[in-house]
C-alpha positions as CSV (number, residue, x, y, z in Angstrom):
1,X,-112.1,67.0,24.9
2,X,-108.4,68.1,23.6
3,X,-106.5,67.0,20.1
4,X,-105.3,63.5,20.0
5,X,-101.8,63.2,21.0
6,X,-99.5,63.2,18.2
7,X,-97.8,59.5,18.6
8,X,-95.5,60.3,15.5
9,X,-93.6,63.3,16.6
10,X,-93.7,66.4,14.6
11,X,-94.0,66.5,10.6
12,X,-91.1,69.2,11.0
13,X,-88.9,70.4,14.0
14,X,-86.4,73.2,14.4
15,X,-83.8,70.5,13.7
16,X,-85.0,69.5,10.7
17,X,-83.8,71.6,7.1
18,X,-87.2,73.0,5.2
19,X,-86.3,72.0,1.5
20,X,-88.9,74.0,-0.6
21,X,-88.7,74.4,-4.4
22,X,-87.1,77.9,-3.8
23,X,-84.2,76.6,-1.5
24,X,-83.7,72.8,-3.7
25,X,-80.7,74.0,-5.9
26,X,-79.1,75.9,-3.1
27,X,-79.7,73.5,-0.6
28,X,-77.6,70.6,-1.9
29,X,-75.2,72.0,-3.9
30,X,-72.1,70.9,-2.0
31,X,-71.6,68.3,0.7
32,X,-73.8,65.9,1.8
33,X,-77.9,66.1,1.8
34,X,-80.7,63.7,3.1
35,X,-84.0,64.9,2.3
36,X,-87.5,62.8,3.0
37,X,-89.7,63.5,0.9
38,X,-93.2,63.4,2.5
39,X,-96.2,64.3,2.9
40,X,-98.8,65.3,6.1
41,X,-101.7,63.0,5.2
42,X,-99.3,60.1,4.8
43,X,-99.3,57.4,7.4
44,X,-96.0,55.6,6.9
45,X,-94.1,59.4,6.6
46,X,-95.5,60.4,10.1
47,X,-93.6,57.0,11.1
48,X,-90.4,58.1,9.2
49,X,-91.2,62.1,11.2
50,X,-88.5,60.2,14.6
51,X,-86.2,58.6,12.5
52,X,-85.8,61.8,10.5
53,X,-85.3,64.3,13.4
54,X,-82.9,61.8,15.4
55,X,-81.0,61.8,11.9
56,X,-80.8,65.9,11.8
57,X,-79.5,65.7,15.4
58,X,-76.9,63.2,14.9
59,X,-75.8,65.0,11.7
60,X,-75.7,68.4,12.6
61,X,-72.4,70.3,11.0
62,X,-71.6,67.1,9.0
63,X,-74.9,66.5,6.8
64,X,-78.0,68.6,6.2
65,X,-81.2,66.4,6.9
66,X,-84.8,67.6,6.0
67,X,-87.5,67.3,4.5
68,X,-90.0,68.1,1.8
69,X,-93.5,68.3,1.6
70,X,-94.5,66.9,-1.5
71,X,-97.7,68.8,-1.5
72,X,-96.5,72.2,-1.2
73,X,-93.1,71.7,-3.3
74,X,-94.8,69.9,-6.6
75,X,-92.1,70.9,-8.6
76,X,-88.8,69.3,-6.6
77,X,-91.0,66.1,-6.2
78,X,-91.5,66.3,-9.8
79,X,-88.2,66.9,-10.8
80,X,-86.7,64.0,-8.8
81,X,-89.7,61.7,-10.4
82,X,-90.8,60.7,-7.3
83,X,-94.2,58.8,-7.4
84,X,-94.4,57.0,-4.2
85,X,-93.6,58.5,-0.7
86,X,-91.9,58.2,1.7
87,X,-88.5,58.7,-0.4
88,X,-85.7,59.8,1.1
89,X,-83.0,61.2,-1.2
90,X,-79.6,61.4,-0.7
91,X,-77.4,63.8,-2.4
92,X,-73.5,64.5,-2.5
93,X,-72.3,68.0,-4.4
94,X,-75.7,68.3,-6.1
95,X,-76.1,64.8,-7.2
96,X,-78.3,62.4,-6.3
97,X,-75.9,59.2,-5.0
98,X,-79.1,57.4,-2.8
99,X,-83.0,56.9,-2.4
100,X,-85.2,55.1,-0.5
101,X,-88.9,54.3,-0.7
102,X,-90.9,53.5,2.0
103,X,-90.2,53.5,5.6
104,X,-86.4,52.6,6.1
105,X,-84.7,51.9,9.8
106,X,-82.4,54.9,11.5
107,X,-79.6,52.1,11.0
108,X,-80.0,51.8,6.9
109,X,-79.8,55.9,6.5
110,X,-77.0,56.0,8.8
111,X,-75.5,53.8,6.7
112,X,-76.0,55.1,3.8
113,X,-75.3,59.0,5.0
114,X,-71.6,57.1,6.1
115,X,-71.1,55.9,3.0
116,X,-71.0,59.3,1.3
117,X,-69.2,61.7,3.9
């Protein structure tokens, strides 16, 4: 008997930007950012995982869009006093300008990734 499929799609893709705590500052100092913050053993994130990576296709050369794992990266999650996840954070020449928690529709972080490029 094999795995059980993955129904979810992948917790990270090629598309997708790895945010770590070594890459944060770096990563969205200038232009626009979305980052989910999530974690693997977190049902409503693996629901988010689609969303996510059609957003990093869409986006490509206009926004970076990734994620971080808020297991592995304590100290970002930390730092952006996130408590509950999914979040998704977006950010505009290092600032934080948006954030979501819980599990938002393609169409509301489109939105609000328009709003800010």
């Amino acid at each position: 008997m094999g795995a059980a499929p993955n129904l979810y799609g992948p917790a990270m893709s090629e598309h997708t930007f790895p945010y770590s705590d070594a890459n944060f500052d770096d990563s969205v100092r200038s232009g626009v950012a979305l980052m989910d913050l999530y974690a693997d053993w977190c049902g409503p994130c693996k629901l988010m995982a689609p969303t996510i990576e059609k957003l990093a296709l869409s986006y490509a050369g206009k926004a970076r869009v990734g994620k971080l794992n808020v297991d592995d990266n304590q100290l970002t999650a930390g730092r952006l006093g996130v408590s509950s996840i999914p979040t998704v954070v977006i950010f505009k020449d290092g600032r934080e300008v948006e954030r979501f928690v819980g599990v938002k529709s393609e169409q509301a972080l489109k939105d609000a990734l328009n709003r800010h490029l």
